[in-house]
DRENTOR-876342 format. One record per residue: residue in one letter; x, y negated, z of N, C-alpha, C in turn. Coordinates in steps of 0.2 Angstrom, whole numbers, plus 5000, padded with zeros to 4 digits. Each point is the difference from the previous one (the first is absolute). Example, Ala and Ser with C-alpha at 12.3 -4.5 7.8 and 13.67 -1.06 7.14 Angstrom:
A506650285039499649945000500449945000/S499849954996500449945001499649955003/
This chain:
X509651534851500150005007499349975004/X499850035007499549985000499949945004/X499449965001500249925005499950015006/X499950065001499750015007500050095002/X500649975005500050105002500049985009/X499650025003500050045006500250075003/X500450025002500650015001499850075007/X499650035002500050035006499749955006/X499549964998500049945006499550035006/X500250005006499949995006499749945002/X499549995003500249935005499450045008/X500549975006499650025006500049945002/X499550025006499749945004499750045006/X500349965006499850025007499449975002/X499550045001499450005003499949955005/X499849935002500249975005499650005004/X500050005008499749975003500149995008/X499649975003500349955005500150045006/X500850005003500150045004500049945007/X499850065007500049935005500849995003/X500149955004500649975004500350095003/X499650005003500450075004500250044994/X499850044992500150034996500549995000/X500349924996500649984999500650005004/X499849985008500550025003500150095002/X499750034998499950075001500649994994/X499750004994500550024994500949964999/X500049935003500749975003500350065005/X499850025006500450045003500150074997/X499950024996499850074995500650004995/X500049954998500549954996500750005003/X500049975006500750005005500050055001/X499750035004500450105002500050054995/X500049994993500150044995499550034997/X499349995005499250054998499749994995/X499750054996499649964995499349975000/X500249944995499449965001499349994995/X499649995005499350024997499949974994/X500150054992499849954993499349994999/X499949944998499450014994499950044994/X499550014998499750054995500349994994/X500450034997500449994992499350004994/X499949954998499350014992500549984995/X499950044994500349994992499449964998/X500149964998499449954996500250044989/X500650015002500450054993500450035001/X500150084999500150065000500450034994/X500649984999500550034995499649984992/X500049964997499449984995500749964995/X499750044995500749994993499550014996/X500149954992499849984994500349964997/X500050004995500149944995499649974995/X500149954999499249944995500849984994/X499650024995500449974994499749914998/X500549994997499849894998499150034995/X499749965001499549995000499250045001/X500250055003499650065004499549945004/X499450054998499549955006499950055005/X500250005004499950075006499549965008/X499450035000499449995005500350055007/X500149975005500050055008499450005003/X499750055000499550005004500050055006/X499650015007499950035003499349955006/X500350065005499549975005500349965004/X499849955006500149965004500550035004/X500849985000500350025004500750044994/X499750034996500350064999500849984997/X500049925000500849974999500249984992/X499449974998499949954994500349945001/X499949965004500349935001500550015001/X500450045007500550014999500650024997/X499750024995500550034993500049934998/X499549984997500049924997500649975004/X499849985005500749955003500650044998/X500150065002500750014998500149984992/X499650014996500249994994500149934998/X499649945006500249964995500649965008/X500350035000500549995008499949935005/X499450045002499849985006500150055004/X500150064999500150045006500450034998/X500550045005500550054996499850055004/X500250054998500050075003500350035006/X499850065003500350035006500550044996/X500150034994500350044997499550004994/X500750014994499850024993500149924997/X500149984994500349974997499449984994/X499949935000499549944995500549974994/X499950024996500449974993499549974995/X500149925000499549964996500449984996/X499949974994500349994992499749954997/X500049945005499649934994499749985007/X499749944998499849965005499150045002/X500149975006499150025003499849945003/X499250004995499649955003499450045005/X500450015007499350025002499149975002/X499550035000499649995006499750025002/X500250005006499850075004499649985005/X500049935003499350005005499949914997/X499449985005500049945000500549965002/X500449944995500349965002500650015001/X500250084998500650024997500649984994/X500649965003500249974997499949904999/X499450005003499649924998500249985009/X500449925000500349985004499249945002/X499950015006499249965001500249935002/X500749995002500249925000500149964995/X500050044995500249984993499449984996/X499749964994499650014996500050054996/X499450014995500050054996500549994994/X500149924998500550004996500650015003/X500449995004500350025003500450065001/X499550055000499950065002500250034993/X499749984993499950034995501149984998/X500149955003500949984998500450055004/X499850025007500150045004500150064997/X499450044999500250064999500250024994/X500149964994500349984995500850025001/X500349975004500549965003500250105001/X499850015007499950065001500350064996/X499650004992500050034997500749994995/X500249955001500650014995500149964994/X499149945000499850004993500149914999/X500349984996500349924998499449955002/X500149965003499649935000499650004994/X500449984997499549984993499750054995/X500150075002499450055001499350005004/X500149995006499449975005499749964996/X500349934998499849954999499450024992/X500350034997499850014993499250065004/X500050055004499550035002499549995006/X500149935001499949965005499150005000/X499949954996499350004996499750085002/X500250024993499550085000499950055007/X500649965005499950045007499349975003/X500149935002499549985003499350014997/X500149994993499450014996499650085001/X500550035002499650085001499950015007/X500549965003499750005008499349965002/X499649974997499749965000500049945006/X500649985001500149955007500249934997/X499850014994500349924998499749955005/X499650005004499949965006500249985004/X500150055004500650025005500650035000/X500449994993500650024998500649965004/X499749945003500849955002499750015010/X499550045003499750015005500450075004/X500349985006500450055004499650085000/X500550054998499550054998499650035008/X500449965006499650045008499249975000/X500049954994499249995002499550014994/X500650064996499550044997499450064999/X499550024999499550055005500650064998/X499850075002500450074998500050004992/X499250014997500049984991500549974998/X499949935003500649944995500750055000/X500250025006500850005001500150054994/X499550074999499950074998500049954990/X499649984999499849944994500950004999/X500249965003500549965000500650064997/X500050055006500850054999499750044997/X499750024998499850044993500349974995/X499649914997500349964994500849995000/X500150025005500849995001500550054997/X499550085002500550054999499950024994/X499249994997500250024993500449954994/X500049955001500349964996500549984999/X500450015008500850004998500350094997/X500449974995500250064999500650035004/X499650055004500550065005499750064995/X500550045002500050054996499550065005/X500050015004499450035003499749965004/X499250035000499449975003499850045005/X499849955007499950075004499349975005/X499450034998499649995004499450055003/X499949975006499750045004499449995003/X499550014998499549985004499749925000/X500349964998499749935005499449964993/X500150054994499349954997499450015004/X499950055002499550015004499749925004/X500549985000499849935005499749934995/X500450024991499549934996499450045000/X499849934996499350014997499950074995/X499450004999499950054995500049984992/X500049945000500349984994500849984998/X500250005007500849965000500350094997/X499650055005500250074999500150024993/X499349994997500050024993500849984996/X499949945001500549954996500750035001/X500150025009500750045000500050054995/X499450065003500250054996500249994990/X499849944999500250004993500649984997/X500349965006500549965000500550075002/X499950055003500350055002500250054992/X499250034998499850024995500649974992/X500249945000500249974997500850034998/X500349975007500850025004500050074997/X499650045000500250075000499950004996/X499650004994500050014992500449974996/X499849935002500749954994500849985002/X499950015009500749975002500650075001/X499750065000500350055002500349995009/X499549995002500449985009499850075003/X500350015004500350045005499649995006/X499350035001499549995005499950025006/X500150015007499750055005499449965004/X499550034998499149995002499950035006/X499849965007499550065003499549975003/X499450035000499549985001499350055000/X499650005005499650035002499450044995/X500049924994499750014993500150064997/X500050055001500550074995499849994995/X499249994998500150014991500149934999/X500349955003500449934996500950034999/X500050065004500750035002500050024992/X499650065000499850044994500149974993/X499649935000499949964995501049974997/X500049995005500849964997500550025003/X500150085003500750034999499850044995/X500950024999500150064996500150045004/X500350025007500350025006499749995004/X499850065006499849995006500350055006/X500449965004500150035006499650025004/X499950055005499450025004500450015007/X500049945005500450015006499650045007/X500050045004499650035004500850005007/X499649985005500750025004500749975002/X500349934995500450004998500450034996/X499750054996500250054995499849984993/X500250024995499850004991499550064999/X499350015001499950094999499650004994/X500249924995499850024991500449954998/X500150014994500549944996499750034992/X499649974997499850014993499549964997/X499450034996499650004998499649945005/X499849944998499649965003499350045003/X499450034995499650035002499950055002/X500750044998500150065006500150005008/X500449925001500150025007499549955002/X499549954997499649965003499350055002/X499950064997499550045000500150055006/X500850015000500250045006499949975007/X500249914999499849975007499449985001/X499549994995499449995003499750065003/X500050074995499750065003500550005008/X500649975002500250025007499749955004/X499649944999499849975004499450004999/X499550044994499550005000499750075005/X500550045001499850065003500150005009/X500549945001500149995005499549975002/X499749924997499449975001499250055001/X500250054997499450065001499950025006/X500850035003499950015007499949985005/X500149935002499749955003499449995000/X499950005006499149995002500049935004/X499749944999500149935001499250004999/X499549945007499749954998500049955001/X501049975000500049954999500249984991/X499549995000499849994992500449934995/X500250004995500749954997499549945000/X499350004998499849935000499350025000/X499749985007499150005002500049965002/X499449984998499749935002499350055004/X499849965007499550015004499649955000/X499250025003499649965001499450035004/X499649955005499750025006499350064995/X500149974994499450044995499750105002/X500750024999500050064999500750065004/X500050024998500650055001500150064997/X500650014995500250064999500350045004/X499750075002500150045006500750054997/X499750024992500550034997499850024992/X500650014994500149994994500450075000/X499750044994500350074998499750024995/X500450054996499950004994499650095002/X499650014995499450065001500150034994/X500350095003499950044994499250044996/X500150024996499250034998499750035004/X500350025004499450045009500049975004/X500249935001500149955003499950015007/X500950025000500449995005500649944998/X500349985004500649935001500750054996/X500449964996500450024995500649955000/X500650015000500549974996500450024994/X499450014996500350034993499550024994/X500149984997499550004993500150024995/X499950034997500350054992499949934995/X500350014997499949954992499550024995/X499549955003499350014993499650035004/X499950005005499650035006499449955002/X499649995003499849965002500149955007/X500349955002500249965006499449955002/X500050045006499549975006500349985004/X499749935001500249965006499350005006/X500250025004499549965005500649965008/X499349954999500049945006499550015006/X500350025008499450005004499949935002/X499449985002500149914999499350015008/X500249955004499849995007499749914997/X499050004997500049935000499849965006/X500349945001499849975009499549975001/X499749974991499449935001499550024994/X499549974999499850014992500449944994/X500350064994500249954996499650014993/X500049934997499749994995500549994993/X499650024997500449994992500650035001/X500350055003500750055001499950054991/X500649984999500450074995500850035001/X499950054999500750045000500450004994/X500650015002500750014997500550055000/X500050064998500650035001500650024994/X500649995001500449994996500550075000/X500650004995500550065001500549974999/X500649975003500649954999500850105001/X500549974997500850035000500249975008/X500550045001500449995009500349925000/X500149994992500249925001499349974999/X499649995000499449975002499949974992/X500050044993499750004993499349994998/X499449975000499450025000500150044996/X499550045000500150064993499149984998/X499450025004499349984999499549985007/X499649994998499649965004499250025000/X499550035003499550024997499549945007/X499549984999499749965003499350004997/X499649965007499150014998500049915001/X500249974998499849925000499749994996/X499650054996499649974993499150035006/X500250045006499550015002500050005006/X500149965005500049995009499350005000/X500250045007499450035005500349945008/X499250025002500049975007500050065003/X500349995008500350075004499749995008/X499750065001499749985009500750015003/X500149975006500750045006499850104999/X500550015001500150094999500550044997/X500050065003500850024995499950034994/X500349994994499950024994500650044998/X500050024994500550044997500049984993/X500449954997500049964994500550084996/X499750024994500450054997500149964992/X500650014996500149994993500350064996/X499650024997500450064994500149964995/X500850024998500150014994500150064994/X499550024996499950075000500750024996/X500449974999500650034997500549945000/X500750055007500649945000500450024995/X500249964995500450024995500749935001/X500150005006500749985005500650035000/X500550004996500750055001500050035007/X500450054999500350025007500549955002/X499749995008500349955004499649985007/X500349965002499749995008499549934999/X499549985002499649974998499449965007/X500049924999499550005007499649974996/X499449995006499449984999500049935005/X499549944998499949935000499350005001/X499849975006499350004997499649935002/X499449974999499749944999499249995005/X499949965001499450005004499849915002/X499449994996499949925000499449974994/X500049954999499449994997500249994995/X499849984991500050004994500449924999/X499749955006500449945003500750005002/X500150095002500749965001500150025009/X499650005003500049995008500050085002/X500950015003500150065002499850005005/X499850085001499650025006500850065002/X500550034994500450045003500550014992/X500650015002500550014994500650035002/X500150044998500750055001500150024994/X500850025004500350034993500550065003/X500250044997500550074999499450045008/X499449995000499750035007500050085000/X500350014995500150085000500250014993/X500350044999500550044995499950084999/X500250014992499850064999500650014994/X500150074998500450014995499650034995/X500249974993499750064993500650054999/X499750074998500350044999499650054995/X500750024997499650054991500750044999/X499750064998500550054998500050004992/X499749944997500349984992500649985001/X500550024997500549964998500049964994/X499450004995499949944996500049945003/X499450015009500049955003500649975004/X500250055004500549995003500749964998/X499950014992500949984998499749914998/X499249995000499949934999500149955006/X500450035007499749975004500649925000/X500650004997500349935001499749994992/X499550014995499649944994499749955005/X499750035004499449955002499750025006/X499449995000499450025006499550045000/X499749994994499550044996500050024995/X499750104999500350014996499050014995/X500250004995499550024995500150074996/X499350034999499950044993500149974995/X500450024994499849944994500050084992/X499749954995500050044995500649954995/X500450044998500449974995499950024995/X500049944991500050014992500649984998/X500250024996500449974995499750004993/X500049944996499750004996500149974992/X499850054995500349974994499550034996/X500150014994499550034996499650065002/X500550035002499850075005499850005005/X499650005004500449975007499950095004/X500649975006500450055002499749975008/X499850085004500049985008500350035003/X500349975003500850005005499750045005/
């Protein structure tokens, strides 16, 4: 039997927004004489959505912003009920779905840990024997007897994470909020996660923007678009599905509001595009072709000791390489240039791809840095290539031996 069936579930929500004095009494009198009255706009956040998760399935939700991730999450762990269609849970749920979810901020951390304990179902002197190990992974032994409202967002995020994986609930539900510890406290979750799921046989739902952290520790992946289910399978099948839907829409968009540049009164990037062999502007590069980058650059001052940087980063912002001239800066009059880099052969999977680039002294002292300043796709009509594209990033030539007395080439 499974622990977890969803049922047809529906949930809507009236689009709000602030009507005036007169509207109101418009829609009161519309109301007394029988007329009808002006609705708000009906949104499904979820759209008729049925599945089931068997006891110990680690199943990842992913999609894009909006598409009715978190909201599924509440309903499963009943925070939120439905407009229609039916949530049936089988065992206790620890969830964490935002910051401070669950965690009572008038209360201490110790407190909090007897608390949701308490919540759970699970005996005093259970707590009591887990007590230690909570705090000790939460790292708050300092501030463990400390009201948790005067904790920063980390501490509380530290704190309900050691909480929910420790006490034993039969499902774990988490959503997004490690994003908020450290990158060490991060690691540590993920192995503490890594753990539950190999040695404890727990019943996981993951979401998180991370996909190949999705990839890494489900065995299941839901792919929500809409309010809808439009994949339920193979982790790497639908996490490749949704980057290529988001990497292709990423393509279409034309932005020079750029995800991270840094200015300065030195110079100016006028414009960055990537240049075919008869060098015209391109959004697309055959695999193992050569990838040319050019920079138009407006200098404003003379600068001394300047070297460049240009890089090729994934849509989640992956550094893949970095080619740079810091072993040899030049000095530059004011004037407009055109900084170019070939690399004579991108041997990059087929996939959407940006470009990063650098501009500053060997010291350190930027003169200009961005990132994702334009984007391009790789593309090959190999299917050797093609079918490598969820192994990795880069693919290689290689010669293979097998070898014994005889040797044999593969």
């Amino acid at each position: 039997m499974p622990i977890i069936e969803v049922n047809h579930v529906t949930k809507e929500y009236q689009l709000g927004h602030i009507t005036s004095l007169k509207e109101n009494v418009a829609n009161s009198y519309r109301r007394l004489t029988g007329k009808p009255v002006h609705k708000r706009e009906d949104f499904k956040a979820l759209d008729d959505v049925s599945f089931s998760i068997e006891q110990g399935e680690v199943v990842g939700i992913i999609g894009h912003n909006g598409a009715g991730k978190s909201t599924l999450l509440k309903h499963l762990a009943n925070i939120s009920k439905p407009t229609k269609g039916k949530v049936i849970v089988r065992g206790s749920v620890a969830p964490l779905i935002e910051v401070g979810a669950g965690v009572n901020p008038e209360l201490t951390g110790r407190e909090n840990i007897y608390l949701n304990g308490a919540i759970l179902g699970i005996p005093k002197r259970i707590i009591k024997q887990k007590l230690d190990e909570i705090i000790e992974f939460s790292e708050l032994e300092q501030f463990i007897d400390t009201p948790v409202k005067r904790y920063s967002s980390g501490m509380t995020v530290k704190l309900g994470f050691s909480i929910a994986t420790s006490l034993d609930a039969d499902i774990l539900i988490v959503d997004e909020v490690l994003a908020v510890g450290d990158m060490a406290f991060q690691r540590k979750c993920f192995d503490k996660m890594e753990h539950m799921i190999k040695r404890q046989n727990k019943t996981v739902l993951f979401v998180s923007h991370q996909v190949r952290i999705i990839e890494r520790l489900c065995s299941r992946v839901l792919l929500l678009d809409k309010g809808k289910i439009v994949r339920d399978g193979d982790p790497t099948e639908a996490i490749n599905l949704f980057i290529n839907q988001m990497n292709e829409k990423a393509l279409n968009v034309t932005s020079k509001s750029n995800f991270n540049v840094m200015l300065t009164e030195d110079l100016t990037v006028t414009d960055i595009y990537i240049q075919n062999l008869i060098g015209n502007s391109t959004k697309t590069v055959r695999y193992n072709t050569p990838l040319i980058v050019c920079l138009k650059i407006t200098i404003h001052k003379p600068l001394k000791n300047i070297a460049f940087m240009i890089g090729v980063h994934t849509t989640d912002f992956i550094y893949l390489t970095a080619n740079s001239t810091v072993d040899r800066p030049i000095n530059i009059d004011p004037g407009q240039f055109v900084l170019t880099l070939e690399l004579p052969q991108a041997t990059f999977l087929p996939g959407i791809y940006g470009i990063r680039a650098w501009i500053g002294t060997p010291e350190n002292k930027v003169s200009f840095y961005g990132e994702d300043l334009c984007q391009f796709s790789i593309k090959s009509d190999d299917f050797l290539i093609t079918r490598q594209q969820g192994m990795g990033f880069v693919y290689y030539d290689s010669n293979w031996r097998l070898s014994s007395e005889t040797e044999i080439l593969l």
